[in-house]
N, C-alpha and C positions, 0 to 999 in steps of 0.2 A: 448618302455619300457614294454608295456603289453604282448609282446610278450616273452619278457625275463625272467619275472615274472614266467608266466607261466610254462616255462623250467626248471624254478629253483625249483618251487615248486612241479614239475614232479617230480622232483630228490633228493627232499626232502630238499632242500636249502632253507633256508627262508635268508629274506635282514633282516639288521641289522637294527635299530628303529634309526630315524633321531631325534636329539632333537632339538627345537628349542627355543630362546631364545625371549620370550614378551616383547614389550617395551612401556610402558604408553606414552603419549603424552609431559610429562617432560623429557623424556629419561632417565629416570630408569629402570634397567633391574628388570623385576617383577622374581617370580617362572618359572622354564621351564619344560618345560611337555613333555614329548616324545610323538613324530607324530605315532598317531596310526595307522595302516596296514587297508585299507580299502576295501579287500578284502571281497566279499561276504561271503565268506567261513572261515569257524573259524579254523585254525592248531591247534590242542593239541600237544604238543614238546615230546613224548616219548624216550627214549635212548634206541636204537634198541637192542645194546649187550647185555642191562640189562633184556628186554623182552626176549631174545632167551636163555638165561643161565635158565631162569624157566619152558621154554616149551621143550627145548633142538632142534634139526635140524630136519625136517620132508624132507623126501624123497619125490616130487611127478612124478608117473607114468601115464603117458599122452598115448592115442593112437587115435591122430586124426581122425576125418574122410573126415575134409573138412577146406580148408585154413581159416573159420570164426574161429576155434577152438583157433587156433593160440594166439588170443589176451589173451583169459583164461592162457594159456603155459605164456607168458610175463607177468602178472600178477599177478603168481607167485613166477617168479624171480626178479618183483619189492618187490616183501616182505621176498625175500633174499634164498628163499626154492628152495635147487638143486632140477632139473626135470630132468626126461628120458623121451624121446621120440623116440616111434615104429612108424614110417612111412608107416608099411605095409598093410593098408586098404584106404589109397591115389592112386591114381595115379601119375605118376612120378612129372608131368607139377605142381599140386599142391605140391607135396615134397618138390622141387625145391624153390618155392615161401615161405614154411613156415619156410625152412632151414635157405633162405635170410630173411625172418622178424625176427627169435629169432637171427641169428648172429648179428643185427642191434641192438637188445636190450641188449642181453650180450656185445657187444661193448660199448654201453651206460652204463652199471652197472660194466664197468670193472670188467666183469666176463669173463668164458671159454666155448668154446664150440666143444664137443670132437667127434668124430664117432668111437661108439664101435663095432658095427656090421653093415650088408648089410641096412638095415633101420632105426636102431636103435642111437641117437644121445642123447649125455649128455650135459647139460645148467646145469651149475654154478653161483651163485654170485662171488663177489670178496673175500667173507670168506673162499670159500672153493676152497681147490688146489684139482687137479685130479695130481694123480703120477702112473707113467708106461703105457704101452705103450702094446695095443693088437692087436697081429699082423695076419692076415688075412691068413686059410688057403686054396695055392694053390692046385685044382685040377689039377693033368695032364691027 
């Protein structure tokens, strides 16, 4: 279960409060108290859309230099802010690797994640649709 926990609270899910019911040695049911979350860690319960309706949507622009970068790019599409990413100061073999970790994160935040240009790649949340379609010009 601690594993699932964890997962849930990645993704911002918390478990519902278990109440239980006390029972004195007469078998009378006393007050029931809801079983507290005994997580180290304290969640504060914010409402995400109410937060982003006052700061409004922030764009961020990324330009790796090394697949550690990556995590920072996931990070903030855990806190829902579309990102661009310039892969042109990588080498390919890391591109490759940072392309497969944000598609694995945007697949987890059922978000999108689009190639606008030769290096260039946009990550979405799931607030924000990408529409149309930019089509690559051939050299003959």
């Amino acid at each position: 279960m601690g594993v699932m926990n964890r997962i849930m609270n990645f993704l911002g899910l918390e478990n519902e409060e278990i109440v239980e019911e006390i029972v004195d040695e007469h078998n009378e049911p006393e007050e029931t108290y809801p079983k507290r979350n005994t997580n180290t860690r304290t969640n504060n319960v914010v409402p995400i859309h109410a937060a982003r309706e006052k700061e409004g949507i922030r764009l961020m622009l990324f330009e790796p230099r090394s697949y550690s970068d990556a995590q920072d790019i996931a990070d903030n599409l855990r806190l829902r802010r579309p990102v661009v990413v310039n892969l042109q100061r990588v080498d390919n073999d890391q591109a490759k690797r940072i392309v497969d970790f944000l598609s694995g994160t945007v697949y987890a935040l059922n978000g999108d994640i689009q190639k606008v240009g030769e290096h260039i790649f946009v990550c979405t949340p799931d607030h924000v649709d990408i529409q149309g379609n930019i089509s690559s010009i051939i050299e003959e």
